[in-house]
N, C-alpha and C positions, 0 to 999 in steps of 0.2 A: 696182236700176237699170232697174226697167220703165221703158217711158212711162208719165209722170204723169197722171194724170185732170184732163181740164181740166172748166172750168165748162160746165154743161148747156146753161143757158137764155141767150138771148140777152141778157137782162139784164143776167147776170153780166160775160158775156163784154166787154160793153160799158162794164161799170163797170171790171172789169181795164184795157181800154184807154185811158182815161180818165185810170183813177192812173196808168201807165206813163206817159203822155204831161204831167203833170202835176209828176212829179220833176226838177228841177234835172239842167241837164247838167252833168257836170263839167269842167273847164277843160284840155284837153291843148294847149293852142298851145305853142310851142316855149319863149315867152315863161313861161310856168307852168311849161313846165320848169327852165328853168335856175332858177330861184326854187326848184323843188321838189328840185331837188339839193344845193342848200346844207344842207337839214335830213335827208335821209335816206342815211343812210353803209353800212349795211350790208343782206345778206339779210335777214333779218329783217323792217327797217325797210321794204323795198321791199313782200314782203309782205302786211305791216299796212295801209300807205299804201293799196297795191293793190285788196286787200279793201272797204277803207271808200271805196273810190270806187267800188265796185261795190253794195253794198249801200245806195250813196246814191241812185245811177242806177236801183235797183229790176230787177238782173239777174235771170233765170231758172236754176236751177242743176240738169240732168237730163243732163247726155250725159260721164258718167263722174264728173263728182265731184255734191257736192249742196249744198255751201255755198260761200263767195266766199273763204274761206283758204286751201281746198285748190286752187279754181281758181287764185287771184293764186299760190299756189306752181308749180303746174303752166308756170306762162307766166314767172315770175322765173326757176327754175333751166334751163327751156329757152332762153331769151336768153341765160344766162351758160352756156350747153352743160354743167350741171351733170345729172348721173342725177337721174329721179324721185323717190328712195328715197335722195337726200344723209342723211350721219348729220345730226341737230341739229345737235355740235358745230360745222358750219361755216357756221351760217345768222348768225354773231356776225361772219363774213369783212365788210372792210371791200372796198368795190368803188370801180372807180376810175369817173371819169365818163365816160367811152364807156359804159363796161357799164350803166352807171346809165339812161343815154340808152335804150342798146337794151330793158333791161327796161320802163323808162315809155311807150315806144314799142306793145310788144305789150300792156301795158295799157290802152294808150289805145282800141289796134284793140277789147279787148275788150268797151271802155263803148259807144263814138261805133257801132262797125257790128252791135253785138250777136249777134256769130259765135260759136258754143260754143269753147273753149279748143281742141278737138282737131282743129278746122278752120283754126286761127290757127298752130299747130304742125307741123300734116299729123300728127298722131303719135296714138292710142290704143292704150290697154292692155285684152285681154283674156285669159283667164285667165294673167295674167304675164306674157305676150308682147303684141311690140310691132307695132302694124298702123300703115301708110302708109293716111291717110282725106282725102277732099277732099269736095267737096259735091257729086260723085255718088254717094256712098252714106253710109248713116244711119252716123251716130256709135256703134259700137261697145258696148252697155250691158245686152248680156241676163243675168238671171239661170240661162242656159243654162249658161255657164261653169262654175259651183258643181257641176251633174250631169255634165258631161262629167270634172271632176277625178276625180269618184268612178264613174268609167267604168261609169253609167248603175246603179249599185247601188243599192235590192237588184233590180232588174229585171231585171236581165242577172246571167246567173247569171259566179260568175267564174271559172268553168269554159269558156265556153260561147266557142266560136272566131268572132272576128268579120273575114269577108272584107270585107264590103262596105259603104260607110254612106254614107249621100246627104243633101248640106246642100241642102237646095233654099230659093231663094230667098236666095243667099252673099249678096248685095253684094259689102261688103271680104272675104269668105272666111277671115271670123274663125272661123267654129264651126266648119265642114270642115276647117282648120286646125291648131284645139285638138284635136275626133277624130281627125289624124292623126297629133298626137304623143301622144294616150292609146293609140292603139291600132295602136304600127307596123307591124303585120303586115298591116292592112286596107287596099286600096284605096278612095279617097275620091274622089265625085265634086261641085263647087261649079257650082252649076245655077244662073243668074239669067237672064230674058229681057231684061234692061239690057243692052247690049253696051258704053252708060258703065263699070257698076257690075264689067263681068265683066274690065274692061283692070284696073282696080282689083286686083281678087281675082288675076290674074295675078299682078300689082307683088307681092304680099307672098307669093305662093307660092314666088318665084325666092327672093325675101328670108330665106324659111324653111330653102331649100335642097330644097323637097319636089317639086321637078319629078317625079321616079320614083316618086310614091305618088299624087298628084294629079291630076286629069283637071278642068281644067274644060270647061264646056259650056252653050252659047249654047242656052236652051228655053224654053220659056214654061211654065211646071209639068213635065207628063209626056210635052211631046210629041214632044220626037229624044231619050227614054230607053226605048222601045220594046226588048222582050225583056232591059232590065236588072231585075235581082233585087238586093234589099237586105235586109241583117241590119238597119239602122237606117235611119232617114229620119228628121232631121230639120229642121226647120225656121222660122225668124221671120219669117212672113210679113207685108204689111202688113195691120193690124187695127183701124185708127182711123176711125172713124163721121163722116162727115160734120159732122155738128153738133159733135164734138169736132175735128175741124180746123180747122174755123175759128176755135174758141177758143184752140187753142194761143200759146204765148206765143214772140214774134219769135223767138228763139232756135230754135225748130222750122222756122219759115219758109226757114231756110237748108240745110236736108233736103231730099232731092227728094219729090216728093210721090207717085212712083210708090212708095216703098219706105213710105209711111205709109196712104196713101188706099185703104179696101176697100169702100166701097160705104156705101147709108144705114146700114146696123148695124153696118158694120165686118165681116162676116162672107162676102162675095164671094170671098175667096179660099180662108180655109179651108174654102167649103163643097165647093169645087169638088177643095181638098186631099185632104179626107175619100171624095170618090167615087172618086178614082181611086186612091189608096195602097194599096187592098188590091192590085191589080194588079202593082205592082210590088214588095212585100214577102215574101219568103221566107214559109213556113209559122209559121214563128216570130220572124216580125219582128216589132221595135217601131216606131212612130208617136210621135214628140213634136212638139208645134207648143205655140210660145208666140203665145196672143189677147192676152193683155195686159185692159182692162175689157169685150173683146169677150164674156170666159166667161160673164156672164150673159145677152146673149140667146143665145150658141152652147146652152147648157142648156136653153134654152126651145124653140130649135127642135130640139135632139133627146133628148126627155125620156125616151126608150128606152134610150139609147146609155151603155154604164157606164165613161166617161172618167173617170180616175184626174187629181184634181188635187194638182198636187205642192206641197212645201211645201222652202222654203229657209232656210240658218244663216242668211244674209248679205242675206235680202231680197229681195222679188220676190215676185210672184205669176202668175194666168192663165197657165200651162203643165199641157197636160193629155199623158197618155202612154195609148195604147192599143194591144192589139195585134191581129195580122192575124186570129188569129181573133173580136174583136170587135167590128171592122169590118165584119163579115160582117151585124150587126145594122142595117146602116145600112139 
């Protein structure tokens, strides 16, 4: 669930916008609906319907699901206030036309405004838990989740007692979040210089119930965390290059651009991450930052530095882990 690699050259990029702008809109006036409720009766059918108006409109699919089934489901059983995770057996429920109405409805926002589903909902899921998102902060989608379940293993030993761990760069204060339910005995602090993105990361910390274990804190990287020491740090900063911003595809556009935008290579912030973390890490702290396609020039410009890139069951890539003594090579 990284961000996606968009096209390089500006050629591409322009051919992308080109077909987008080229596909058939599809028909949501009120008139199309009632027409389209006489044929579709249950979950299911809403759906399928759902889907194939999204794959006709030429959606973008990156901010928690990756194809137009699982999106058109995400937005049908939230209209009908049904769980993410409904068994099958009741996707055959036959619905009455109000309900019909409201799901065709969050359909429609999905084709005509091209809003990712979890912005249309307010609702993401990261590692199984449920985060409140609006479009001050990015959609939810690291493959950081997979290593926090397995509390940071084999890197951390699991012995090894962890006080303290720093999400720098929360947004929504999904991973400060996740590390405070892997590791309840730790204080966690959820650091973003948004004071949008950081009302955000409050909202779901009450929601969590972790008012007592979490600190958040209005900084711009490291700078009102003076004389804080951390067992972990880590972080998703923004890492998208210039030239891959502007190719992103609409559905990114509705992201803020401070949580994507890092400079012409994409590597403005974790460079600036990499010089000051040894400062703040315990003698035996770890470092994690996800770059996302930033890892290849981040490697070029430090071809000394012996970042460990991780690898995942579930997918994902550019996340590297180093520790405080190897930072010392910077």
């Amino acid at each position: 669930m990284d961000r996606p690699a968009a096209p390089r050259s500006p050629e591409a990029a322009n051919a992308a916008r080109h077909a987008r702008r080229a596909r058939p809109k599809a028909d949501f006036s009120m008139t199309s609906h009632d027409d389209t409720l006489r044929h579709l009766q249950t979950i299911r059918d809403l759906i399928r319907w759902g889907a194939s108006r999204m794959n006709e409109a030429g959606l973008h699919f990156g901010h928690g699901t990756d194809n137009a089934i699982d999106e058109a489901a995400a937005l049908v059983l939230h209209a009908l206030h049904l769980p993410p995770d409904l068994h099958s057996e009741y996707f055959q429920s036959r619905l009455t036309p109000a309900e019909k109405r409201a799901a065709l409805r969050l359909l429609g926002r999905r084709v005509t405004e091209r809003k990712p589903a979890a912005y249309l909902t307010n609702r993401a899921w990261f590692m199984s838990l449920p985060f409140y998102v609006d479009e001050r902060v990015l959609v939810p989608r690291s493959p950081l989740a997979e290593l926090i379940e397995r509390h940071f293993a084999p890197w951390l030993a699991g012995n090894r007692k962890v006080e303290h761990i720093l999400d720098l760069g929360t947004g929504s204060g999904c991973i400060g979040i996740a590390c405070a339910y892997s590791f309840p005995e730790a204080r966690v602090d959820l650091v973003d210089v948004s004071s949008d993105a950081l009302e955000i990361a409050r909202r779901n910390v009450v929601e969590h119930g972790l008012e007592d274990q979490i600190e958040v804190v209005q900084s711009d990287l490291f700078s009102a965390l003076q004389g804080r020491r951390y067992d972990i740090i880590i972080s998703n900063p923004p890492y998208v290059d210039l030239a891959e911003l502007d190719a992103l595809p609409v559905e990114y556009q509705h992201e803020p651009r401070l949580g994507l935008a890092a400079g012409e290579a994409g590597l403005d912030v974790v460079k600036e991450i990499l010089r000051q973390a040894g400062d703040y890490l315990r003698r035996d702290g770890l470092l994690i930052v996800e770059v996302g396609n930033a890892q290849y020039p981040l490697c070029e410009a430090y071809p000394d530095v012996p970042f460990t890139w991780l690898e995942f069951e579930r997918g994902g890539q550019g996340v590297f882990l180093i520790n405080a003594a190897q930072l010392k090579l910077l």
